[in-house]
C-alpha positions as CSV (number, residue, x, y, z in Angstrom):
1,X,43.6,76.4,32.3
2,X,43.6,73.1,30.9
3,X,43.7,72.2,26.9
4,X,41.9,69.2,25.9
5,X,43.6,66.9,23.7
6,X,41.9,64.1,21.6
7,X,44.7,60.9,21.6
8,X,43.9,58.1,19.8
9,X,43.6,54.9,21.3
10,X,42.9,51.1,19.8
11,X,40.0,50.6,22.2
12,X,36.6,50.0,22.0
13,X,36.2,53.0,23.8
14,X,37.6,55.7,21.3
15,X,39.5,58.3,22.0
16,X,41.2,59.1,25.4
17,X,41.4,63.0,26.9
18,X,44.9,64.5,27.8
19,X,45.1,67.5,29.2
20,X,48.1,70.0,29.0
21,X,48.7,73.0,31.0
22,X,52.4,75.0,30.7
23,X,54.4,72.1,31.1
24,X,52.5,70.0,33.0
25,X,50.7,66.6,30.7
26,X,47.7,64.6,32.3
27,X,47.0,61.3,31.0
28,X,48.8,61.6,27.8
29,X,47.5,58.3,26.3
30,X,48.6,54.7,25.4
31,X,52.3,54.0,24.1
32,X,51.5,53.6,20.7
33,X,53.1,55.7,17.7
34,X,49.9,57.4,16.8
35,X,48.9,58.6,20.3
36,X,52.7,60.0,20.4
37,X,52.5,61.8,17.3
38,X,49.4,63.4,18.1
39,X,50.8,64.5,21.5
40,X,54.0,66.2,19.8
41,X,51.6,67.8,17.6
42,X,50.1,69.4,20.6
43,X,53.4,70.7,21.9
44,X,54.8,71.5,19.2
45,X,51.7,73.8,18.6
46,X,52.3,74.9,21.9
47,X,56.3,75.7,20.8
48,X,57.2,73.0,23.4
49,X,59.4,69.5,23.0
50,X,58.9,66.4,25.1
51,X,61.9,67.5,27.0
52,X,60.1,70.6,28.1
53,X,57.5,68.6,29.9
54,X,58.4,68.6,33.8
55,X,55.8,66.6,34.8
56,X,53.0,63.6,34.2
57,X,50.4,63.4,36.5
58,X,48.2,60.3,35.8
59,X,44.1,59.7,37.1
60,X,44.4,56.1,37.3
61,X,46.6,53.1,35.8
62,X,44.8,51.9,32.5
63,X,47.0,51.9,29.7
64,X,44.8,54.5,27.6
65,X,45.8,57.2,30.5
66,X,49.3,56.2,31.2
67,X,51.0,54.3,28.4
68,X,53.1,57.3,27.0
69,X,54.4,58.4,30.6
70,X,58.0,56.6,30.3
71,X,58.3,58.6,26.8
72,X,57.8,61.6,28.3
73,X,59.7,60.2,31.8
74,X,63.0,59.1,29.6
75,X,62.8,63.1,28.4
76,X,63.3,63.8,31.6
77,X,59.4,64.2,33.1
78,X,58.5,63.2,36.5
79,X,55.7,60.9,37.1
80,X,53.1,61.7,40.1
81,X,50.5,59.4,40.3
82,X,48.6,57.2,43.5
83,X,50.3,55.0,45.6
84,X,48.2,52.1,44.3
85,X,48.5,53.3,40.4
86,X,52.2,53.6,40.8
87,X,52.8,49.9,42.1
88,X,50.8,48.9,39.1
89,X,52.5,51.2,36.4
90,X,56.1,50.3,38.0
91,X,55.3,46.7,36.3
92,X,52.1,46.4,34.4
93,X,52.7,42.8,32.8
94,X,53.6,41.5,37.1
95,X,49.8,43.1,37.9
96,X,48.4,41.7,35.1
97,X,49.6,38.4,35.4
98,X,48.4,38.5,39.4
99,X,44.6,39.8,37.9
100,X,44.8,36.6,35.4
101,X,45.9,34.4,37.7
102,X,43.2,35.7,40.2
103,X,39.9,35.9,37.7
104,X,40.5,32.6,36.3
105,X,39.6,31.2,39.5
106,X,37.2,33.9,40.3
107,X,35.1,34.1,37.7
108,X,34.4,29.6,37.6
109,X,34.0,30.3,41.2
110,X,31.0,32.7,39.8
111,X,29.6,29.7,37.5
112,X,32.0,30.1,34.5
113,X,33.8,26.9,32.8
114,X,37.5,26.9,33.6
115,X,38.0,27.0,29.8
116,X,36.1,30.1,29.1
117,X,37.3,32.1,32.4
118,X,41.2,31.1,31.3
119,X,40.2,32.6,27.7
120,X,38.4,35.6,29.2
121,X,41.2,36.5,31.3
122,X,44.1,36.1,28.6
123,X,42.0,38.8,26.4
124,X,44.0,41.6,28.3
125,X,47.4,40.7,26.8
126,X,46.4,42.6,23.6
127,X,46.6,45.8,25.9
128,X,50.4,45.1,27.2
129,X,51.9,46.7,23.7
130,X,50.6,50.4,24.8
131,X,51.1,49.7,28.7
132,X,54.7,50.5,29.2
133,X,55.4,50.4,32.7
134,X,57.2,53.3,34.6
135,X,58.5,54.4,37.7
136,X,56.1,57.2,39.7
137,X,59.1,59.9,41.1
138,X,56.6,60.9,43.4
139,X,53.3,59.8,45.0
140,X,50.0,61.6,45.8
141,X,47.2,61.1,48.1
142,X,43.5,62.7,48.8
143,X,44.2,66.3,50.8
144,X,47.7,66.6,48.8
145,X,48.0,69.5,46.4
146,X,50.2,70.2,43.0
147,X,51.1,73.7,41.5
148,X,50.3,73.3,37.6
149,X,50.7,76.5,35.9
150,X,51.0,78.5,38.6
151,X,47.6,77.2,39.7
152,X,46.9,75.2,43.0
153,X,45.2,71.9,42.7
154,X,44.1,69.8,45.2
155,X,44.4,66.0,45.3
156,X,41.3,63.6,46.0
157,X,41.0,60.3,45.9
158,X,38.0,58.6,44.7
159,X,36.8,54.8,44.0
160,X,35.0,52.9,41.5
161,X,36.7,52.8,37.9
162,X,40.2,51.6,38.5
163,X,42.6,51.0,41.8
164,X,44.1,54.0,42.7
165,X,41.9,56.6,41.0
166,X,42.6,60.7,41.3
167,X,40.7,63.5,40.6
168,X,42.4,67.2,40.5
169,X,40.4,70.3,41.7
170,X,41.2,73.9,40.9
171,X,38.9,76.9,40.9
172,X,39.1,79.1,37.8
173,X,37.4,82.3,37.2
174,X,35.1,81.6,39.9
175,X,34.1,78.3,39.1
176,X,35.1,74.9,40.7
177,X,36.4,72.3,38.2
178,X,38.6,69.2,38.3
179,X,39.9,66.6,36.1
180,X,38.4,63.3,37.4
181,X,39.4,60.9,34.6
182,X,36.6,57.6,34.2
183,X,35.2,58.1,37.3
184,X,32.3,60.4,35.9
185,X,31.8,60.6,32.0
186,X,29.1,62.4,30.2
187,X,27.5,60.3,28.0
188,X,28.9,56.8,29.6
189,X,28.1,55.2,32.4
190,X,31.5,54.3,33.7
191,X,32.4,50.9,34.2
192,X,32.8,49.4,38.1
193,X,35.6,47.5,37.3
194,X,36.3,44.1,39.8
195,X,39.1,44.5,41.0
196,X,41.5,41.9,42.9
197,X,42.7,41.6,46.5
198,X,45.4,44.4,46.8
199,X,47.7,41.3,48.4
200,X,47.2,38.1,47.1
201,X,44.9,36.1,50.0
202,X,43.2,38.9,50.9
203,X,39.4,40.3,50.4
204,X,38.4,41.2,47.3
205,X,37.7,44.7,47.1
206,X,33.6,45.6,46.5
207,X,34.1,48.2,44.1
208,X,30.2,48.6,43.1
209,X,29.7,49.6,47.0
210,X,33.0,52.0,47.2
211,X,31.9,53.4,43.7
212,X,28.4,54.8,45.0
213,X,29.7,55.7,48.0
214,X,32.4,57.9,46.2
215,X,30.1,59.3,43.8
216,X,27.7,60.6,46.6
217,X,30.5,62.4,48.3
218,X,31.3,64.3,45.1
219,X,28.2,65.4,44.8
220,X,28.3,67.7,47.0
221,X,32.0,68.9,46.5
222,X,30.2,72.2,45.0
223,X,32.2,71.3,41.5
224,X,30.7,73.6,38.2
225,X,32.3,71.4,35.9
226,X,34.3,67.8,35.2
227,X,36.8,67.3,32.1
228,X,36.8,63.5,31.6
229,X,38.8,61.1,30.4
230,X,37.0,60.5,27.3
231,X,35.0,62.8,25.3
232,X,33.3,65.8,26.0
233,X,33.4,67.7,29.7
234,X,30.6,67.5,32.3
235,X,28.7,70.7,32.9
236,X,26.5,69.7,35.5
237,X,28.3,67.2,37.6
238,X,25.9,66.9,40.3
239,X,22.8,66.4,37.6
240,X,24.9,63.6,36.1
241,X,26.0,61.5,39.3
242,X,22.4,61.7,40.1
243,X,21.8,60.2,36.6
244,X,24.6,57.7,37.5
245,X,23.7,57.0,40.8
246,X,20.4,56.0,39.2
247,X,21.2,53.9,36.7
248,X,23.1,51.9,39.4
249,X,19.8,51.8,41.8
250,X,17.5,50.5,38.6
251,X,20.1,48.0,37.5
252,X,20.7,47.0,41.4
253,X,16.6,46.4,41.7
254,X,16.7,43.9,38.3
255,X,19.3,41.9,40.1
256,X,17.0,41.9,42.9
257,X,14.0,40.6,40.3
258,X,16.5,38.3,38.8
259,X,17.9,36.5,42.7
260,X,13.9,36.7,43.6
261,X,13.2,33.9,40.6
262,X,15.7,31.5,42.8
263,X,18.9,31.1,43.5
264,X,21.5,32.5,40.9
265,X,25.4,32.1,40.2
266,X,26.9,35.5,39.1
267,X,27.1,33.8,35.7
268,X,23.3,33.5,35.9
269,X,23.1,36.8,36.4
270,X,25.1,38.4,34.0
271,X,23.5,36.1,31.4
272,X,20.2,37.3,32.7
273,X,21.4,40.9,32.2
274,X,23.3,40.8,28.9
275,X,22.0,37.0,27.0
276,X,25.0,36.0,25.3
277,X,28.2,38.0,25.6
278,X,31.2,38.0,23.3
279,X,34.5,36.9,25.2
280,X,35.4,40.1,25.2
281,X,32.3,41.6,27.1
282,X,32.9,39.3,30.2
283,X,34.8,40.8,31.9
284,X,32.9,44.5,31.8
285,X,29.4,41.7,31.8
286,X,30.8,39.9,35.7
287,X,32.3,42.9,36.7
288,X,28.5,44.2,36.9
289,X,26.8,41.4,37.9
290,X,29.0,41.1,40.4
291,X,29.2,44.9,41.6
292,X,24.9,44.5,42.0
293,X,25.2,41.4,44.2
294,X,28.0,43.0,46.1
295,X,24.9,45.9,46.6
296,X,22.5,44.1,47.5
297,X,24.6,41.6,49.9
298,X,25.7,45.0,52.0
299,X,22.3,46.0,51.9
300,X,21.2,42.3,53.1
301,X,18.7,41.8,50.7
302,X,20.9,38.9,49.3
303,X,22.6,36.3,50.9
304,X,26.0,34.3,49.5
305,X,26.7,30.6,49.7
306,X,28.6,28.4,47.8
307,X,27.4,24.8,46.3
308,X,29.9,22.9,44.7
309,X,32.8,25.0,44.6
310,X,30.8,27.6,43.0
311,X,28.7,31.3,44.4
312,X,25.2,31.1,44.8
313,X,23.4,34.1,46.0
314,X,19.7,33.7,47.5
315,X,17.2,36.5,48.7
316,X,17.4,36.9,52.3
């Protein structure tokens, strides 16, 4: 049903996955000349222009996935996307200055100088160039479906990778597939990304928590196959969440070790995990050391203070 298509992207990650079925484009990539050309190519392969597109349907709101939307919107594409994802795409410089503004005093709440959380948290500027924001002409939640090609896909909504994730499943020759974006990848474990308080005073969302959580429940959603956001599709979903799931139960228990040795900051933590991190690993390095304590404290086998302004976690 679907065609893969390999964008180009200036990330550390490689390569982002579109998919394109009649005129229908999911995720088509980041706003960047050479992700556009290599989408037109596809088209054009396909004897179609950017104003034949009727509609963009986006997985979540990273600017790998969504950056080329408001091309393809100003040819006259509708957007469909979360409710979450489009209040981020609508203005993706206003979210990112909230997550700066929010992480700065997070993370030297987690044991990181001012300086270096303030550096870490500029870092994502470099991503606003192939982020252009755009309007979502119409919102979709779990249990909602869309007609793509003729087919019928249903709309769920899953937790973990970004704020406002979607997966779409379809059946197809008597197999059950879906496109679920980051959320499962083949040869990547994807990353748990912290996320901040949907409204600014609020809780901070415990993503690591919600993530397993999600992944267990689509387990068992009887799926034969997962195209991904990046690289190659999965063929035995269930077999890799198990994997996943693991990984996430062996790197909760070194936490565990780590916390047992005495009490430990986040930054502790993450330096316990990873030594000495480039800037431009600390995020992905606190988002995980953080998403393991948030495990263990709702399994209350670690307990959270603060001392001196900062997070302390103890065994309980």
């Amino acid at each position: 049903m679907f065609t893969r298509v390999s964008i180009p992207t200036p990330f550390q990650v490689g390569a982002v996955n579109a998919y394109v079925a009649g005129r229908t484009v999911v995720d088509p990539g980041p706003d960047s000349e050479e992700a556009w050309s290599r989408l037109l190519e596809t088209l054009e392969a396909r004897e179609l222009a950017p104003g034949d597109i009727s509609q963009v349907v986006v997985t979540h709101p990273h600017p790998d996935h969504f950056g080329l939307a408001a091309r393809l919107r100003s040819e006259g594409a509708r957007v469909l996307a979360s409710p979450e994802a489009a209040a981020i795409m609508e203005d993706f410089a206003a979210r990112l200055k909230y997550e700066q503004s929010y992480f700065a005093d997070f993370f030297e709440r987690c044991g990181i100088s001012r300086e270096t959380a303030e550096a870490v948290t500029q870092l994502p500027e470099a991503f606003l160039p192939y982020a252009q924001s755009v309007a979502t002409d119409r919102t979709v939640a779990g249990g909602d479906t869309l007609t793509v090609d003729d087919e019928r896909l249903i709309v769920d909504e899953v937790t973990g990778h970004a704020a406002g994730e979607l997966i779409f499943s379809y059946d197809r020759e008597g197999r059950r597939e879906a496109i679920v974006g980051d959320n499962v990848l083949g040869d990547i474990t994807p990353n748990p990304f912290l996320q901040p308080p949907e409204d600014a005073g609020g809780r901070r969302p415990r993503v690591l928590p919600g993530f397993n959580d999600s992944l267990r429940w689509l387990r068992e959603q009887g799926h034969d196959r997962f195209l991904t956001g990046h690289r190659e599709p999965v063929e035995s979903p269930r077999e890799r969440i198990d994997d996943i799931l693991e990984e996430h139960d062996q790197r909760s228990e070194e936490v565990a070790d780590i916390v047992s040795e005495g009490p430990k900051t986040p930054a502790d933590v993450m330096t316990a995990l990873f030594g000495d991190l480039p800037a431009t690993e600390y995020f992905a390095g606190m988002s995980e050391a953080v998403g393991h304590l948030d495990v263990l404290e709702a399994q209350d086998r670690v307990k959270k203070r603060e001392s001196g302004g900062v997070f302390v976690y103890d065994l309980q």
